[in-house]
MARKOL-281738 format. One record per residue: z, y, x of N, C-alpha, C in turn. Coordinates in steps of 0.02 Angstrom, whole numbers, padded with zeros to 5 digits, always signed. Each point is the difference from the previous one (the first is absolute). Layout:
MARKOL-281738
ZYXZYXZYX...
//
This chain:
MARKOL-281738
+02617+03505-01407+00019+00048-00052-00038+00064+00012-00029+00035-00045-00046+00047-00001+00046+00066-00022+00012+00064+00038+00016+00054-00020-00041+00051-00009+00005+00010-00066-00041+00084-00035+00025+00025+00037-00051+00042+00069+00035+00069+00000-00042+00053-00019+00056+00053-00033-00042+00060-00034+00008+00058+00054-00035+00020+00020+00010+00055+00053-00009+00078-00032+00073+00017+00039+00030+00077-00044-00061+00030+00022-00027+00048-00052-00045+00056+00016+00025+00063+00052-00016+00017+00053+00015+00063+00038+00001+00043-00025+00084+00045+00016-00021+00051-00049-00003+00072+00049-00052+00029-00023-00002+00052+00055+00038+00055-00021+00025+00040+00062+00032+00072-00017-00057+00038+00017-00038+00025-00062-00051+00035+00021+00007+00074+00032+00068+00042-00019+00019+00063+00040+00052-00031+00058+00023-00039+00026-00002-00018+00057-00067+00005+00054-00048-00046-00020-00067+00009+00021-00036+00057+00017+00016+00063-00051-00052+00036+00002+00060+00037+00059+00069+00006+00001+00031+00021+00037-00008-00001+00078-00018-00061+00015-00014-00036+00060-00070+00015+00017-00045-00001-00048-00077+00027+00029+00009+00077+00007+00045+00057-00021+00005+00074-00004+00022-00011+00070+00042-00027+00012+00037+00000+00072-00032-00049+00052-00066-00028+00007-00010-00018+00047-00065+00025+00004-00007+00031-00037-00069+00048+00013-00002+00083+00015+00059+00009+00021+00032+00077-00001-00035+00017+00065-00007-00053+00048-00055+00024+00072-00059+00010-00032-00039-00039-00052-00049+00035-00008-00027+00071-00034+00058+00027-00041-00003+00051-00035+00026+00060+00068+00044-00007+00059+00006+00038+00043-00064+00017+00026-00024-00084+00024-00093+00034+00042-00021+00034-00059-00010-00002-00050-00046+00038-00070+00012+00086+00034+00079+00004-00010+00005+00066+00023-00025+00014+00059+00021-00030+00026-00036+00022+00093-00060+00012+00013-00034-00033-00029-00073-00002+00004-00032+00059-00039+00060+00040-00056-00026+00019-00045+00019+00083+00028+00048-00010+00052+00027+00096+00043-00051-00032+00055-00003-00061+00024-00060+00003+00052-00073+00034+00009-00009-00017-00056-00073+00051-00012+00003+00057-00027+00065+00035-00031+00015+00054-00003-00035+00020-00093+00023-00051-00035-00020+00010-00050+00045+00047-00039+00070+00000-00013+00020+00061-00032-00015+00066+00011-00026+00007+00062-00025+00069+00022-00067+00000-00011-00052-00034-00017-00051-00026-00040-00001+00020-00057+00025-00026-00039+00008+00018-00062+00047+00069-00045+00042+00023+00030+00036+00050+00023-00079+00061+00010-00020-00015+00045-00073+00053-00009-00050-00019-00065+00017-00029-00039-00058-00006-00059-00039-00057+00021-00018-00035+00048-00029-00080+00014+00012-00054-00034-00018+00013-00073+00049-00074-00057-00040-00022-00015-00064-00035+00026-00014-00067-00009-00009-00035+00067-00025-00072-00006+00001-00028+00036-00069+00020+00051-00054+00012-00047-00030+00018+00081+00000+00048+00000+00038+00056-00003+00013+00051+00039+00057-00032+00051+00025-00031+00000+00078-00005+00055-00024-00066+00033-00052-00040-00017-00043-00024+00049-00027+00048+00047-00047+00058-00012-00031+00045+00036+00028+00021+00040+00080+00022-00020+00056+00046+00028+00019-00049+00061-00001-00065-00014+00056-00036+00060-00061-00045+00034-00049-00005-00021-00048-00048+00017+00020-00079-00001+00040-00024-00042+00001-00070-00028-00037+00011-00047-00011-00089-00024-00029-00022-00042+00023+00010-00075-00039+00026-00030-00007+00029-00080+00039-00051-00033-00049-00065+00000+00060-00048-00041+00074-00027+00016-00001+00003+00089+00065+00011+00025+00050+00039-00016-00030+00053-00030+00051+00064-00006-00001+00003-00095-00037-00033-00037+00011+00001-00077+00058-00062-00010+00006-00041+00037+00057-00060-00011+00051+00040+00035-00006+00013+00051+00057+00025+00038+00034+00058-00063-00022+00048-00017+00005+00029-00056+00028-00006-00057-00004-00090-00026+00014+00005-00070+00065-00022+00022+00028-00047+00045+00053+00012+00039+00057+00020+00000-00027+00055+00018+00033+00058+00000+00029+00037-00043-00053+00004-00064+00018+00018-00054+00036-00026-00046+00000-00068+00020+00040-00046-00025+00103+00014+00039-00005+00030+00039+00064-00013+00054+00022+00078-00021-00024+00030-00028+00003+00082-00018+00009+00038+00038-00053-00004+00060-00016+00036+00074-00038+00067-00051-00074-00041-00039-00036+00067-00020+00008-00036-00068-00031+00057-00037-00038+00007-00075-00064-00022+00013-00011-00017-00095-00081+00021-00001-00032-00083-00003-00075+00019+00031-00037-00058-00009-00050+00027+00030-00069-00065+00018-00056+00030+00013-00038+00034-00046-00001-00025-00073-00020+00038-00052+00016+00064-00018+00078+00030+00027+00024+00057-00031+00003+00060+00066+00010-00055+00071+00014+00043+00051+00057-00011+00017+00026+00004+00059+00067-00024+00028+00050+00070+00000+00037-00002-00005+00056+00060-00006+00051-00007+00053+00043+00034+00052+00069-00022+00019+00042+00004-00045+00077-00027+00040+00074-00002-00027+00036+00028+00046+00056-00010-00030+00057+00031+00035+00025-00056+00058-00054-00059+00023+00010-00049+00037-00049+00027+00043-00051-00003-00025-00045+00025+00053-00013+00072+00054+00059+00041-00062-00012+00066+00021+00059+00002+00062+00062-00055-00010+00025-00011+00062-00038-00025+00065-00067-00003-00003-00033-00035+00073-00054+00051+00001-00008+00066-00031-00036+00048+00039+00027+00027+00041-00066+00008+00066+00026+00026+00069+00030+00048-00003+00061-00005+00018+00044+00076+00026+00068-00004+00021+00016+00049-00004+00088-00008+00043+00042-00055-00018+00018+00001-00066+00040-00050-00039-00029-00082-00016-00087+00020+00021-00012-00085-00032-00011-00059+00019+00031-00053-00058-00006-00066+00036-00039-00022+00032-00068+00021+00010-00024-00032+00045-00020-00019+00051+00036+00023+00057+00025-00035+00072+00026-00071-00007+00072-00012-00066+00016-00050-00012-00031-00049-00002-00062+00014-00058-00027-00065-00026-00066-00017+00046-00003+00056+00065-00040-00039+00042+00060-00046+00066+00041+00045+00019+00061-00060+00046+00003-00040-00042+00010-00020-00074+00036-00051-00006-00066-00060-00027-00064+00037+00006-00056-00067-00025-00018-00002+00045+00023+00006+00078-00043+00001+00054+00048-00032+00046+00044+00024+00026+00036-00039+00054+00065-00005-00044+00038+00006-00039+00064-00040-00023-00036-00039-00044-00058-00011-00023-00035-00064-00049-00016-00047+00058-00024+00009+00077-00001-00064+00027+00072-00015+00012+00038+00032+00033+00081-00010+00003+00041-00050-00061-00013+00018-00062+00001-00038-00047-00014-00068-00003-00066-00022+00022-00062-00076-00008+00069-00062+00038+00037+00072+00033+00034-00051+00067+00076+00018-00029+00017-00016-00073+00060+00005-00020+00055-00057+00021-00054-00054-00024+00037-00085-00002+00028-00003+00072-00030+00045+00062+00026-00033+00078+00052+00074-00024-00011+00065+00002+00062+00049+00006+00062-00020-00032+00017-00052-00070+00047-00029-00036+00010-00051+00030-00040-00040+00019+00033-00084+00025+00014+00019+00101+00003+00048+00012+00013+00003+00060+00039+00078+00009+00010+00044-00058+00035+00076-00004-00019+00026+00070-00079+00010+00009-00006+00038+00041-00066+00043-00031-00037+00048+00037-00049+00041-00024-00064-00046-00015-00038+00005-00058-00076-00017+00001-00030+00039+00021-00002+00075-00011-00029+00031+00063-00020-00023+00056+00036-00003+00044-00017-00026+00070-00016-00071-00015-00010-00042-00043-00040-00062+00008-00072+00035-00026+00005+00039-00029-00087+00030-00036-00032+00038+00052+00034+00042+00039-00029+00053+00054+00033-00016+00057+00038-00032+00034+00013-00034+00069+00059+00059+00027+00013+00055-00034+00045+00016+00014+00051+00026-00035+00066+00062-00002+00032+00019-00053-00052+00058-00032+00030+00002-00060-00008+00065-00031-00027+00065+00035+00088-00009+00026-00005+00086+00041-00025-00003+00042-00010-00038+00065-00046-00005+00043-00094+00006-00002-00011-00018-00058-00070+00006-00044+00003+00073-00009+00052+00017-00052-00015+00072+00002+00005+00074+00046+00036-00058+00071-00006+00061+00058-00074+00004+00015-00035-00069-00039-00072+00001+00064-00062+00037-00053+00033-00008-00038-00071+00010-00077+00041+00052-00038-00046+00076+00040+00034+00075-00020-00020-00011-00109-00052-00017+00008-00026+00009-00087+00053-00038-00026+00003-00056-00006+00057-00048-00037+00073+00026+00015+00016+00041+00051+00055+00013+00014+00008+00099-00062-00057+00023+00003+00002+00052-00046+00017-00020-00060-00052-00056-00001+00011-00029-00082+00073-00028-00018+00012-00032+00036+00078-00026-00020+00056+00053-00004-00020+00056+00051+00032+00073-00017+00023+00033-00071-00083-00015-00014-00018+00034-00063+00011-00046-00049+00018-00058-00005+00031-00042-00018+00068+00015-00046+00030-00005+00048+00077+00010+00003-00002+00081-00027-00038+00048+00009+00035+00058-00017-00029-00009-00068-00064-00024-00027-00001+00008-00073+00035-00037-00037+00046-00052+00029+00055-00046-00052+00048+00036+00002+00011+00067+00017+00055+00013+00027+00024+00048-00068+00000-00025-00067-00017+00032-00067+00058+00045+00004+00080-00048+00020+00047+00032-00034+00026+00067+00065-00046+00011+00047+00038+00048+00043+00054+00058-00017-00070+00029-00056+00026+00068-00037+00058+00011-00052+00048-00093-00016+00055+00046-00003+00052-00043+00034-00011-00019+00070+00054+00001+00035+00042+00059+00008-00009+00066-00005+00053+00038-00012+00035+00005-00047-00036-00039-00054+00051+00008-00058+00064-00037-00007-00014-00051+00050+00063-00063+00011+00058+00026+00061-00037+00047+00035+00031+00032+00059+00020+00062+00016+00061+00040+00019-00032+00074+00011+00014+00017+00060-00067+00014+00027-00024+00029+00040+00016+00063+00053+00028+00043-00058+00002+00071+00006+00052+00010+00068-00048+00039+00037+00019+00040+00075+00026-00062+00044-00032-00075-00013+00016-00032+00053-00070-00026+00062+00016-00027+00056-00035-00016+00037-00016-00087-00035-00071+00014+00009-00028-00082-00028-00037-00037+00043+00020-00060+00048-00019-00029+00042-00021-00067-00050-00083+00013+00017-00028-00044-00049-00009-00075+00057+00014-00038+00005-00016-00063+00061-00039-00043-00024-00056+00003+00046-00066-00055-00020-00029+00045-00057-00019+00067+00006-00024+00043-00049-00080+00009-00013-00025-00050+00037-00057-00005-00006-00045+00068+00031-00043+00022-00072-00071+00061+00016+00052+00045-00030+00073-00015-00009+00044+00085-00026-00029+00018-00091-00006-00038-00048+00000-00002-00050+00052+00011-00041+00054-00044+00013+00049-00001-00028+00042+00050+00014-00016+00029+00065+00084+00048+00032-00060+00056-00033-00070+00013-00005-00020+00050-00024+00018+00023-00075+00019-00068-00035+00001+00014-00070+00084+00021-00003+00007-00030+00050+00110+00022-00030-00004+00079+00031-00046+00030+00047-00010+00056+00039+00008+00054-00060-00095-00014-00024+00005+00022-00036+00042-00008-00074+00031-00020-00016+00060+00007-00076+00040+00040-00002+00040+00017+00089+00047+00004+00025-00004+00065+00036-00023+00050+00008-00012+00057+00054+00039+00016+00031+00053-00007+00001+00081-00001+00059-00008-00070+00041-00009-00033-00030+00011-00074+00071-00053+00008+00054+00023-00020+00030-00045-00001+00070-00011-00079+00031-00074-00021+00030+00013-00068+00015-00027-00017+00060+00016-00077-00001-00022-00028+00086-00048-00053-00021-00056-00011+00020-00045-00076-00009+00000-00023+00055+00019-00057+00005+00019-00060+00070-00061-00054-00012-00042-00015+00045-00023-00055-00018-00032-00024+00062-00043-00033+00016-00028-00005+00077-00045+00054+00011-00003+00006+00055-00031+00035+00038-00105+00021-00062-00015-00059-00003-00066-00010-00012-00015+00014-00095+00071+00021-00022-00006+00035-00055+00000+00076-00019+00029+00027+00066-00004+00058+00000-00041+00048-00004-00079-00008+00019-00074+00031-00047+00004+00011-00070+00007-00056-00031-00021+00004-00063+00074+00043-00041+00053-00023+00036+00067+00021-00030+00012+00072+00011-00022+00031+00036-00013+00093+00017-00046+00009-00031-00049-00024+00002-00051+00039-00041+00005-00017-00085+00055-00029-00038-00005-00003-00044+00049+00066+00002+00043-00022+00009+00069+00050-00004-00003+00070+00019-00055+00019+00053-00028+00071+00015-00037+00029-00075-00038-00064-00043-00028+00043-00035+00035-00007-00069+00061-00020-00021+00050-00004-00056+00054+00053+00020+00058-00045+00025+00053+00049+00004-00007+00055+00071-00029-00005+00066-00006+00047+00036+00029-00027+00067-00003-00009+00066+00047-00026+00045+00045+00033+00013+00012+00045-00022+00053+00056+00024+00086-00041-00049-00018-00045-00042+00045-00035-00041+00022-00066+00008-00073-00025+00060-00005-00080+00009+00026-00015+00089+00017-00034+00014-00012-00005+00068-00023-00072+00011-00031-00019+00031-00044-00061+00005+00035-00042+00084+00031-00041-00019+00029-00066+00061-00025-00060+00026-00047-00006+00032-00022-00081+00006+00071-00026+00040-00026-00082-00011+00053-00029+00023+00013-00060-00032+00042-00043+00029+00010-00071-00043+00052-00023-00019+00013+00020-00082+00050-00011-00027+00043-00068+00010-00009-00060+00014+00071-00032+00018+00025+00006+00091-00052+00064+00036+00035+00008+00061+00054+00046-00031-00028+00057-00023+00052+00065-00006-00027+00034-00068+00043+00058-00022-00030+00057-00065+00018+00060+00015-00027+00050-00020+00012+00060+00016+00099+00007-00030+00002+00038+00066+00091+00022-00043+00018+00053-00053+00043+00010-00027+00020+00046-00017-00027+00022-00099-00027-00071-00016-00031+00011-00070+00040+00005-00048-00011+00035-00062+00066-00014-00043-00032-00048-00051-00073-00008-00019-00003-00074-00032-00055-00025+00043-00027-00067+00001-00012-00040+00031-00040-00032-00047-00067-00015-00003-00040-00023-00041-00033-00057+00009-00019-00057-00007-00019-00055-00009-00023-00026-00065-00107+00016+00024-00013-00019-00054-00042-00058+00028+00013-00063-00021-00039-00050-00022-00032-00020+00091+00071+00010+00047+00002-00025+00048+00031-00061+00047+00035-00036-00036+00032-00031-00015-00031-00102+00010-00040+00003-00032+00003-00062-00031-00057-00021+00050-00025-00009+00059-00028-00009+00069+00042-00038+00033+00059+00026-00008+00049-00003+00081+00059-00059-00035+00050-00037+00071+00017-00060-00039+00077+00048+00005+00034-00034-00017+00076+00021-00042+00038+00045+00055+00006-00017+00079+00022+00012+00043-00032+00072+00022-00062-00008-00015-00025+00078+00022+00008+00060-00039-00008-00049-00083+00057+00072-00029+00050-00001+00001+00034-00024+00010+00072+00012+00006+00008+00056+00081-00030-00015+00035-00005+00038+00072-00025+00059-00021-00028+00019-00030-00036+00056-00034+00037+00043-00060+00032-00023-00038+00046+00023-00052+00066+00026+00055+00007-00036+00055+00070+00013+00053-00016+00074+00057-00082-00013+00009-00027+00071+00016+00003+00058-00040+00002-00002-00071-00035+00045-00033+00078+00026+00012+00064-00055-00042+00071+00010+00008+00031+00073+00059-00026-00021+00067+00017+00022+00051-00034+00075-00008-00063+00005-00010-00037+00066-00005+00012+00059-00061+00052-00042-00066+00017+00060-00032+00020+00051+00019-00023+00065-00035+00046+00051+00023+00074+00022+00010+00027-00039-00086+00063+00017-00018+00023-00063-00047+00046-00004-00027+00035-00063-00048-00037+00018-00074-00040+00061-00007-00014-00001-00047-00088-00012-00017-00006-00044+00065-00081+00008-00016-00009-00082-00015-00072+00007-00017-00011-00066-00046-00073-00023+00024+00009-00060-00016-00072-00035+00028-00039-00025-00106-00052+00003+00001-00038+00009-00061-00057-00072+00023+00021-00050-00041-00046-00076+00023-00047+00017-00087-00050+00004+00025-00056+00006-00061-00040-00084+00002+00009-00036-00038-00030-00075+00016+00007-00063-00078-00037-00032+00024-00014-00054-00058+00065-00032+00020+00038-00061-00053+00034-00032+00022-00016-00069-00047+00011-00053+00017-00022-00069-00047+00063-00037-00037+00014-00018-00035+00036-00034-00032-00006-00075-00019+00050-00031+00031-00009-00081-00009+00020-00023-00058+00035+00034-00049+00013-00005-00089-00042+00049-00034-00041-00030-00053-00043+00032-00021-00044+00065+00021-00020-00028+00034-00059+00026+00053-00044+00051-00066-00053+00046+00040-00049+00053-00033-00021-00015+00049-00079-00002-00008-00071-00033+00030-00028+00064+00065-00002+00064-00017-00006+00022+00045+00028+00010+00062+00080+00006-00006+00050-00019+00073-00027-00050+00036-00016-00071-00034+00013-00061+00016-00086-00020+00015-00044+00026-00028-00062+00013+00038-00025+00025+00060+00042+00054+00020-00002+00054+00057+00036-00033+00033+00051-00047+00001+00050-00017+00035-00069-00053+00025-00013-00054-00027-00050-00049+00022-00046+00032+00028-00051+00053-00007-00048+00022+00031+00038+00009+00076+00056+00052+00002+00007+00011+00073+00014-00040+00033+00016-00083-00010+00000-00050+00013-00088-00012+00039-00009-00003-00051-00109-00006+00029-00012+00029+00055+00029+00062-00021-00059+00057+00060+00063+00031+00056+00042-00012-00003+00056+00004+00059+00050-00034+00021-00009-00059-00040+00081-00037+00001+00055+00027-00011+00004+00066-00054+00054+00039-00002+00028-00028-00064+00057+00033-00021+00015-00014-00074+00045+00054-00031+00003+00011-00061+00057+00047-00022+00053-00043-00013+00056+00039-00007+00063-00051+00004+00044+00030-00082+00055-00046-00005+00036+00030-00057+00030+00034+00019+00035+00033-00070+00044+00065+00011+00076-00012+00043+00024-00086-00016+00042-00006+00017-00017+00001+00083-00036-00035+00041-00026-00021+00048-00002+00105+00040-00036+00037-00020+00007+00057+00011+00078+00025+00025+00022-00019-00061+00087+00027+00014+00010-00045+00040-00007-00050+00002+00060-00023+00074-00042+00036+00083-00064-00009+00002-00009+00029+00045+00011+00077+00029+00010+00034-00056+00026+00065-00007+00070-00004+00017+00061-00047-00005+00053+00016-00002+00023-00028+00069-00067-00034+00033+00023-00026+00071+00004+00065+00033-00064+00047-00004-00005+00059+00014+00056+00048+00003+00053-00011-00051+00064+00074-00020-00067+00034-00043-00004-00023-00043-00027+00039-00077+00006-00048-00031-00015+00044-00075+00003-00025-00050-00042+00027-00068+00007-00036-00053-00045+00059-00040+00057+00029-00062-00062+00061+00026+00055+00048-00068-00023+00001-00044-00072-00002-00028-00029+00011-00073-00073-00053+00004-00021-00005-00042-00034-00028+00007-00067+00019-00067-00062+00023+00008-00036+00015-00072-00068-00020+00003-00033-00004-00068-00062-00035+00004-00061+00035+00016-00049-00013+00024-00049+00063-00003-00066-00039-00040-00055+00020+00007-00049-00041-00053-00039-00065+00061-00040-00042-00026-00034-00057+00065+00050-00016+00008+00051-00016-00062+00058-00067+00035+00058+00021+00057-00037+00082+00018+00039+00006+00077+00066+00033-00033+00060-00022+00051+00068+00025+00015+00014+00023+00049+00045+00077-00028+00027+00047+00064+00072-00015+00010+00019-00011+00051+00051-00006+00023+00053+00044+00047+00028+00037-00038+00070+00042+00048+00045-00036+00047-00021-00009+00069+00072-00003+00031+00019+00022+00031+00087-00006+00003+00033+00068+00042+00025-00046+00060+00031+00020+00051+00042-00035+00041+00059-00005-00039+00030-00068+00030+00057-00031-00011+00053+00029+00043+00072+00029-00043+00039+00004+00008+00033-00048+00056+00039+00008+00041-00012+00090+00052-00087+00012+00019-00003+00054-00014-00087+00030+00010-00027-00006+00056+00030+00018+00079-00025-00037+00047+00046-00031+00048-00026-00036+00022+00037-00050+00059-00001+00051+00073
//
């Protein structure tokens, strides 16, 4: 017996497809950028250098290297323009000219050593430990004790993401208290609540080997006569006597037990029942998730084996501590500030 078979035609989801090629080609549009603050082309063109062989001349690549690389670009709305008309910046590009605020420290850490960290995702997920140290043989931070440049850069890193600093006072007030910033880095942040605030006075705690860069920022913003500078290692001990307690984006490194030992320090070192610890941090959500929490959460997976945790996960470790939270508000970059006070009775 003979059966006709008619075979169903495939039917394609063609925006599925194009969905799946946008998203598996997103490493290549990152190197585009990298390659594209690597040679220092917005600052290139930014000086009047808008064609291609002029910004050949400028970087010494190859002319036709740099007219593809280009259209690119223009395509991703890095720049304007054309080779015919002349290349123009944006308000993308004008974020990666060199200077205090700009991205581009980022987009060289992250096309340079968190892009090999990355290659080695599939072992950091199927084994939840760092690709880092399978890409460079050791951790993170240990790399960046040994490699002063990469360790600036990741500095400068972190302080230019650091968008929403300027209105953490608006979620907080400040006024005439002592601000023990912990893990405060180069003193950015306690500089910006410094300055908002001209009555508070503060403390930056951090190790020992941050304390260069963290005086000399703070000598030339708010003044040391306002700052006092602590090395030291926050889950041994914290300075006493703070009335808020700051924690920004220190957190998500260390495993559950060490903050909790650390939230029980900070506990012990308040001044009074009325002082408060201030958790500035991403948090992830396992019901309807937003891509940037839950991105950052996976990266620090890559490059430290760290992770951010949920809000609920926060509170219980907080309440092992004797705290709790009192308020809670949004700031911009997804990030949340968090009020907590000690738990009733205030101290043990």
């Amino acid at each position: 017996m003979t059966v006709d078979v008619q075979a169903t035609p495939n039917v394609v989801d063609v925006q599925a497809t194009r969905n799946v090629v946008d998203l598996i080609t997103g490493g290549w549009r990152a190197q585009a950028l990298y390659t594209a603050v690597k040679l220092e082309l917005p600052d290139h063109i930014a000086a009047g250098r808008d064609s291609g062989a002029e910004l050949a001349n400028a970087t010494g690549a190859n002319e036709q290297g740099i007219h593809r690389l280009m259209r690119l670009l223009v395509a991703m709305g890095v720049f304007e323009g054309s080779e015919s008309t002349g290349y123009r910046g944006t308000p993308v590009s004008a974020a990666l000219l060199d200077g205090p605020q700009s991205l581009r420290d980022m987009c060289l850490l992250y096309g340079e050593e968190f892009y090999s960290a990355w290659s080695h995702a599939h072992h950091a997920i199927s084994t939840e430990s760092s690709g880092f140290e399978v890409a460079y043989g050791q951790s993170l931070y240990e790399y960046l004790g040994q490699d002063a440049a990469t360790a600036r850069r990741f500095q400068l890193t972190m302080n230019a993401a650091s968008m929403f600093f300027h209105q953490v006072p608006e979620v907080f007030d400040f006024a005439g208290k002592t601000v023990v910033d912990v893990g405060g880095g180069g003193g950015h942040l306690l500089a910006t609540i410094l300055g908002a605030v001209p009555d508070a006075r503060g403390v930056l705690f951090d190790r020992e080997h941050m304390m260069p860069k963290a005086r000399e920022h703070l000598a030339a913003t708010v003044g040391l006569d306002r700052a006092e500078l602590v090395g030291g290692d926050m889950f041994e001990n914290v300075p006493a006597g703070g009335d808020v307690y700051v924690l920004c984006r220190v957190l998500a490194g260390h495993d559950d037990e060490a903050v909790v030992g650390l939230f029980e320090s900070i506990r012990r070192a308040m001044a009074d029942s009325s002082s408060r610890v201030l958790i500035l941090d991403r948090f992830v959500e396992d019901e309807d998730p937003t891509v940037l929490p839950a991105l950052w959460d996976l990266h620090l997976l890559v490059t430290t084996g760290g992770e951010h945790r949920t809000l609920d996960r926060i509170t219980r470790l907080l309440n092992r501590a004797g705290l709790e939270i009192d308020r809670a508000a949004e700031l911009p970059s997804e990030t949340t500030a968090l009020i907590v006070a000690p738990r009733t009775p205030a101290h043990s």
